[in-house]
C-alpha positions as CSV (number, residue, x, y, z in Angstrom):
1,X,63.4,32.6,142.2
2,X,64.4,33.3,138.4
3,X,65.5,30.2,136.6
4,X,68.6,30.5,135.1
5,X,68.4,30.1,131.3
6,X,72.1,28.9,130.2
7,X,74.0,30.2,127.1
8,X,76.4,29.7,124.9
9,X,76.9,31.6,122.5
10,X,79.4,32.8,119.2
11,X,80.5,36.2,119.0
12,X,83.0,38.1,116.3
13,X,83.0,40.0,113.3
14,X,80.4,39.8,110.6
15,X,82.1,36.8,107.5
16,X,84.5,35.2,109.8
17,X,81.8,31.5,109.7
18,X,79.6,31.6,113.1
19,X,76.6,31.1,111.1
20,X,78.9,27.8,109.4
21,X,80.4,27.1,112.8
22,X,76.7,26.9,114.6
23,X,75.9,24.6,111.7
24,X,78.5,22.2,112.5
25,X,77.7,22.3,116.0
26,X,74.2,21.1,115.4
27,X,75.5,18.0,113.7
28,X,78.0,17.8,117.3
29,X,75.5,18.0,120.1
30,X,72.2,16.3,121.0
31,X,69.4,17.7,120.3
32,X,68.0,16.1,123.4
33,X,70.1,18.5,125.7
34,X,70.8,21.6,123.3
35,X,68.1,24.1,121.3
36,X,69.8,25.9,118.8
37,X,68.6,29.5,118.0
38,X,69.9,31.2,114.9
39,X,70.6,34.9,114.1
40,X,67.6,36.8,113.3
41,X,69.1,40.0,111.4
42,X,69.0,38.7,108.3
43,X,65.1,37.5,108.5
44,X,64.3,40.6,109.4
45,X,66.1,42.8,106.7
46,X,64.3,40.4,104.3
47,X,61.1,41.4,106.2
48,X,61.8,44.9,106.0
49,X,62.7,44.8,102.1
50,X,66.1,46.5,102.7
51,X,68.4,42.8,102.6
52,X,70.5,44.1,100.0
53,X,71.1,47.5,100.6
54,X,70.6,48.0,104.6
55,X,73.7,50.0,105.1
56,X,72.0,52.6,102.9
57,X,68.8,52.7,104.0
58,X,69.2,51.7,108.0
59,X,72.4,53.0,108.9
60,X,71.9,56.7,108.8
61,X,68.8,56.8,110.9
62,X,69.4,56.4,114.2
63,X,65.9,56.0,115.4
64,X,65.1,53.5,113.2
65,X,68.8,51.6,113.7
66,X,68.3,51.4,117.2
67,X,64.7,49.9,116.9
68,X,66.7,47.7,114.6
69,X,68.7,46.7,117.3
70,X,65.8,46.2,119.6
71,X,64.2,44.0,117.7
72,X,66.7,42.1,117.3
73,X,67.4,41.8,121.3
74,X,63.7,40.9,121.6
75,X,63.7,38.3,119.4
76,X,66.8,36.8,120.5
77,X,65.1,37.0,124.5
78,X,62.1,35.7,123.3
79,X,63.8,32.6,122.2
80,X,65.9,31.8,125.3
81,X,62.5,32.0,127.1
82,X,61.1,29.6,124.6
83,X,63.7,27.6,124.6
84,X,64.7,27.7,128.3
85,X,64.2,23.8,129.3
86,X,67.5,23.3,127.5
87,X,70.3,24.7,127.3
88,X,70.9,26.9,124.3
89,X,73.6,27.3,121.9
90,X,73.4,30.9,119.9
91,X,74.7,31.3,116.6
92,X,75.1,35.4,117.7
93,X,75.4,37.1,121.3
94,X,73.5,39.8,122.2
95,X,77.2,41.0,122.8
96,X,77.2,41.9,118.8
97,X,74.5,43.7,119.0
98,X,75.5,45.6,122.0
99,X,78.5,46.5,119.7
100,X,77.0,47.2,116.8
101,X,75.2,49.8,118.7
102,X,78.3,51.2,120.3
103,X,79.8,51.6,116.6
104,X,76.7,53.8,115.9
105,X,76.9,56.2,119.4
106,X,73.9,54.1,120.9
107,X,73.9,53.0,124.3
108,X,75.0,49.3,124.8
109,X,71.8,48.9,126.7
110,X,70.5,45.1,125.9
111,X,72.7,43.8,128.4
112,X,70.7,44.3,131.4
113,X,67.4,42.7,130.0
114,X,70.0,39.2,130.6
115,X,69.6,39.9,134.6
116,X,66.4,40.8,134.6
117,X,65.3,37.5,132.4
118,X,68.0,35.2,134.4
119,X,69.8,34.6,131.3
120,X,73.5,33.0,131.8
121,X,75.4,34.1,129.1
122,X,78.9,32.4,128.4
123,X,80.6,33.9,125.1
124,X,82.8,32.1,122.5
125,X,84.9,35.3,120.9
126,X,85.9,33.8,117.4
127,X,88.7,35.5,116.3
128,X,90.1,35.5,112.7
129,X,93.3,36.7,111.7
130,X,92.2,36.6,108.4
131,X,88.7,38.0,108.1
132,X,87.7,40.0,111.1
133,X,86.8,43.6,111.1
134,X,89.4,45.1,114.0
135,X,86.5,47.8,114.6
136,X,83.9,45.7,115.2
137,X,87.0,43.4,117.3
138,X,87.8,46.5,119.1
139,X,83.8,47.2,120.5
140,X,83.0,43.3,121.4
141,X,86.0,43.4,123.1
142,X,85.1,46.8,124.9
143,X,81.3,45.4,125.5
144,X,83.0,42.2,127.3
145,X,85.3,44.1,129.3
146,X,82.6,47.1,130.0
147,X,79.7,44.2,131.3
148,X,82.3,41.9,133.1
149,X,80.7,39.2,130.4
150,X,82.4,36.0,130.9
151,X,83.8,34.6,127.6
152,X,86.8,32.8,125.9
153,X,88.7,33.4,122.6
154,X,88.6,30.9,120.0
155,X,90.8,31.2,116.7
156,X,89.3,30.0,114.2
157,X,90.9,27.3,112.1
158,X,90.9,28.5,108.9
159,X,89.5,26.5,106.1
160,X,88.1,23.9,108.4
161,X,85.2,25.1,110.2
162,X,84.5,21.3,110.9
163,X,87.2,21.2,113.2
164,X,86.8,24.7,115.0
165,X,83.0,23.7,116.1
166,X,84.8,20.7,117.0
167,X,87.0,22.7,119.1
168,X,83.9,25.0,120.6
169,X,81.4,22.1,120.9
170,X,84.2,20.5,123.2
171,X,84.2,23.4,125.3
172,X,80.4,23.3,125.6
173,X,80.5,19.9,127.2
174,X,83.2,20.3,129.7
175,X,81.5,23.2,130.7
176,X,77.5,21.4,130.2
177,X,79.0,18.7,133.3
């Protein structure tokens, strides 16, 4: 029997403050129960000397966007499986990626590597009135609706991030019992 590897993870439009909301929920929950696994885009852009101007050079070539993609669903696997003694709190879902890919006319395929890995997946939908992109709203909501994901929305509170992980790392441990 697959062991379940349980998930939590934040989803939503790129500059609305996961990678500041994870942060704070680091400093909310114990290490001892929790492994916290980061986004991995931004590494690898570095990696591939494009950080700066991706959109330019990544973008219009679909082959090598959707390896993009891949290896960001790899990497992001990889680490549940390392990690899976815990359970894991992601500062990105594989559900961004999944619409990322739909924005570019790729398939939404990552999805199914979850079942096949016995990955749990619970998805906190932060939602800015503010700051989010309403495309990039408009295919998470359509990967989470398409893949029967489960998943909650959060607003965020703007201009205290503090009290929205608050909020989400509240959440986690109601649903942790």
């Amino acid at each position: 029997m697959l062991m379940q590897i349980r998930v939590y993870a934040l989803s939503g439009s790129h500059g609305i403050g996961k990678t500041t909301t994870f942060n704070y929920l680091k400093q909310l929950l114990p290490f001892e129960r929790f492994a916290f696994v980061g986004e991995f885009a931004d590494g690898i852009l570095k990696q591939m000397g494009i950080r700066n101007n991706w959109k330019e050079k990544i973008l219009p070539n679909r082959s090598a966007y959707s390896y993009f993609e891949d290896a960001l669903d790899a990497c992001t696997i990889a680490s549940y499986l390392v990690h899976k003694s815990k359970t894991i709190i992601a500062d990105r879902s594989i559900v961004d990626t999944c619409a990322y890919r739909l924005l570019a006319g790729l398939s939404p395929n990552a999805i199914s590597l979850f079942n096949l890995r016995g990955v749990d997946l619970y998805t906190f939908f932060m939602r800015s009135k503010v700051r989010e992109d309403s495309e990039v709203v408009e295919a998470i909501k359509e990967v989470l609706t398409r893949f029967d994901l489960p998943f909650e929305e959060v607003s965020i509170i703007e201009g205290k991030p503090e009290e929205t992980a608050k909020l989400i790392a509240d959440k986690i441990r109601e649903r942790s019992k």
